[in-house]
N, C-alpha and C positions, 0 to 999 in steps of 0.2 A: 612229136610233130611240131610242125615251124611254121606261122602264118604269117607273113608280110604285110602289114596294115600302113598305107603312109608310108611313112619314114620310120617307121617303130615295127619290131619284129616281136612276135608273143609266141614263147616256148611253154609248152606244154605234154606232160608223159601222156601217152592214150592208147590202145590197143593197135598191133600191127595192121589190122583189115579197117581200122577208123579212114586210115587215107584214099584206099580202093572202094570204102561205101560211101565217103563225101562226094569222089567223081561222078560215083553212079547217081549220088541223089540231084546232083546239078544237074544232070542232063534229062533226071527224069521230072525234076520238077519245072525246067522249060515247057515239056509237054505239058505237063499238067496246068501251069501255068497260062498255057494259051487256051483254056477251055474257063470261061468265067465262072462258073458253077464248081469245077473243080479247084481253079486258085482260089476259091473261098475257103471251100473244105481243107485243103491243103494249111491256110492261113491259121484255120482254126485249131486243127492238131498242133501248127506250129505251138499257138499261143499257153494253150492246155501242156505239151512237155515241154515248153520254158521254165514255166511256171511250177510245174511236180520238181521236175529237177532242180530249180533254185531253191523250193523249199524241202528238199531233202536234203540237198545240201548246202546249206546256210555258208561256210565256210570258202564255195567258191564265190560267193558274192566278194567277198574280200580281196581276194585277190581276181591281175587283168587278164593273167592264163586262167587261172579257175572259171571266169568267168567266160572270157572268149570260147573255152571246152566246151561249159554247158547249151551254150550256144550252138554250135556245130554239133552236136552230138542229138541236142531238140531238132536242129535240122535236118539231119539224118534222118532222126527214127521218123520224125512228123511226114516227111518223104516217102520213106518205103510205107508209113500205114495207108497213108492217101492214097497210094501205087497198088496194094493189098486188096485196099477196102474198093477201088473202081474196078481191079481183077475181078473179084466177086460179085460185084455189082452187074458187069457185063456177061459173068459165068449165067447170075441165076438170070436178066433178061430171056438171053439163049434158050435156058432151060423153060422158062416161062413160054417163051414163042412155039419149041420143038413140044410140048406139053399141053398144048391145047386139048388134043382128041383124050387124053388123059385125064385131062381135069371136065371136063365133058361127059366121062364116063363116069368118073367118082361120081358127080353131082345126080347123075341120072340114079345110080345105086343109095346115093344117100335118100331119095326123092322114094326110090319105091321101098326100101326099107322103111322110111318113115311111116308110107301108106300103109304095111300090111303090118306096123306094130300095134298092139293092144296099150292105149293107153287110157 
């Protein structure tokens, strides 16, 4: 993969789907980026795999491919988690809203279980 910085181009070897998941995390971290609460989150997984990945591997801090990689590749993953973790996030609301009369029942069953136990 070949990234054009400036006037300086940085080569670097990286998996064939590295270049089709950096597109995707551009466009998804636009969205996500327009939402203040989630550019945070987003910010912060960034910070967190910067940080794992430089100190596992100490060796691309050395060099300006090794390092530009671990870059782009924290931005990737940090991207799809953020992208992951609001999926979820919005699955379980969902499930919380359509779950009302459910959790309404548990409570009612939990309530007269308790009354007619011997403690």
């Amino acid at each position: 993969m070949s990234v054009a910085l400036a006037d300086h181009t940085f080569s670097f070897r990286a998996p064939a789907e590295l270049a089709q998941r950096l597109k995707a995390a551009e466009r998804t971290y636009v969205e996500l980026a327009a939402d203040a609460r989630l550019a945070v989150h987003v910010s912060r997984e960034l910070e967190i795999e910067l940080q794992r990945r430089l100190r596992l591997t100490p060796k691309r801090r050395s060099s300006q491919g090794g390092m530009l990689r671990a870059v782009i590749e924290a931005f990737v993953t940090a991207t799809e988690a953020a992208s992951r973790d609001e999926t979820l996030a919005e699955e379980l609301r969902a499930f919380d809203a359509d779950d009302r009369a459910g959790a309404a029942e548990r409570a009612a069953l939990l309530r007269g279980s308790a009354a007619t136990r011997d403690v």
